[in-house]
C-alpha positions in Angstrom: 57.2 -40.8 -2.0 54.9 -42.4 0.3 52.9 -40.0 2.7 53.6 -40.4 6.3 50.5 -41.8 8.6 49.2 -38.9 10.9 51.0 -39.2 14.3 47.7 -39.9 16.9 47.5 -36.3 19.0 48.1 -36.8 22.8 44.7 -35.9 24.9 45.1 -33.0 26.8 43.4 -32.8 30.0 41.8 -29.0 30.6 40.5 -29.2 27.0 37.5 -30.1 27.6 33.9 -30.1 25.2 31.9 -27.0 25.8 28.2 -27.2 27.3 26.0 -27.9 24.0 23.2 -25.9 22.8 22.0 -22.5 24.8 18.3 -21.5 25.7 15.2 -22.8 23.5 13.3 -19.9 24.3 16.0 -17.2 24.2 16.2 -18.9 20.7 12.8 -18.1 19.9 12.7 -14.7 20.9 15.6 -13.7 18.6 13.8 -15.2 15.5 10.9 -13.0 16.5 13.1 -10.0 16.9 14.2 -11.1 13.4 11.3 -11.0 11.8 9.7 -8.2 13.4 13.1 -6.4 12.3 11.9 -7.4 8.7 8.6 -5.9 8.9 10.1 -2.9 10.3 12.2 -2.5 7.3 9.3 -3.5 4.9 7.5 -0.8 6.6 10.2 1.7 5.9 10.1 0.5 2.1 6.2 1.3 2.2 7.5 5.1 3.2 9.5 5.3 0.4 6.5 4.4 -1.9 4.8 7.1 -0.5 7.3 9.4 -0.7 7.7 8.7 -4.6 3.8 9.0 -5.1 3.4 12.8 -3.2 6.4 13.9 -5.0 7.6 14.9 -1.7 11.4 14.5 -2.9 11.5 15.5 -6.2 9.9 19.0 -5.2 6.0 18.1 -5.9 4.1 17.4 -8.7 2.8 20.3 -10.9 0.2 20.2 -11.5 -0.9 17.2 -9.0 -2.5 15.2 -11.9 1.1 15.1 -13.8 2.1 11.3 -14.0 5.4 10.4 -12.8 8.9 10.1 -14.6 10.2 6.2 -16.0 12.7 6.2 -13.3 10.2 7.3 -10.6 8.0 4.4 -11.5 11.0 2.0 -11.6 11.6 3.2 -8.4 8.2 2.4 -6.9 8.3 -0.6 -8.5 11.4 -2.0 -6.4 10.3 -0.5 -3.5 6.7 -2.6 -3.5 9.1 -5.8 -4.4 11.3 -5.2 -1.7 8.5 -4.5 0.6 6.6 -7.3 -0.3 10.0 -9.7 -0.1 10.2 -8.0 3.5 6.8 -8.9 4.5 6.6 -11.8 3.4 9.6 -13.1 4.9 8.8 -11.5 8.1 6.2 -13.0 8.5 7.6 -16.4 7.5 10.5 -16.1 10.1 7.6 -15.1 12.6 5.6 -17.8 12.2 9.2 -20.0 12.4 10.0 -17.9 15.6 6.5 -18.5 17.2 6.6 -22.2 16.5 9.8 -22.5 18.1 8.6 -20.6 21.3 5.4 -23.0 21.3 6.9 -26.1 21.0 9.2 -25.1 24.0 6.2 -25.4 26.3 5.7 -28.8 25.1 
């Protein structure tokens, strides 16, 4: 069996395109708020870090010398990737955001 050609669809009149593209600038200003979000969150990652190292959460060290615990370590350890991850792309999609907002002005 053969397939059947598509029928053309009839235009219809109050269907019309949409306005393209929105603001340049309000474009810009989201990407910043974007990647200041990031290093916000890299800055809450750095908390964690120092959480970990005072021994604030796991009820202090005794004495302070002691060395922390394999999963305490591990645990530091992600947090300074995921801080450096959020840093670094923060400041990426800042850099992105304040290029956009420049060339605006161009």
């Amino acid at each position: 069996m053969m397939p059947r050609p598509a029928d053309p669809l009839p235009a219809l009149p109050y269907a019309t395109p949409s306005a393209g593209g929105g603001s340049p600038v309000a474009a810009g200003v989201w990407v910043m708020l974007g990647g200041l979000a990031l290093v916000f969150f890299g800055g809450c990652f750095c908390i964690g870090i120092l959480l970990t190292v005072s021994g604030a959460v796991y009820g202090g060290l005794n004495p302070p010398q002691a060395r922390l615990a394999g999963p305490q370590v591990a645990l530091m350890i992600t947090l300074y990737a995921c801080a450096f991850a959020c840093f670094a792309a923060g400041g990426y999609v800042l850099f992105l955001g304040l290029r956009k907002l420049l060339a605006v002005g161009r």
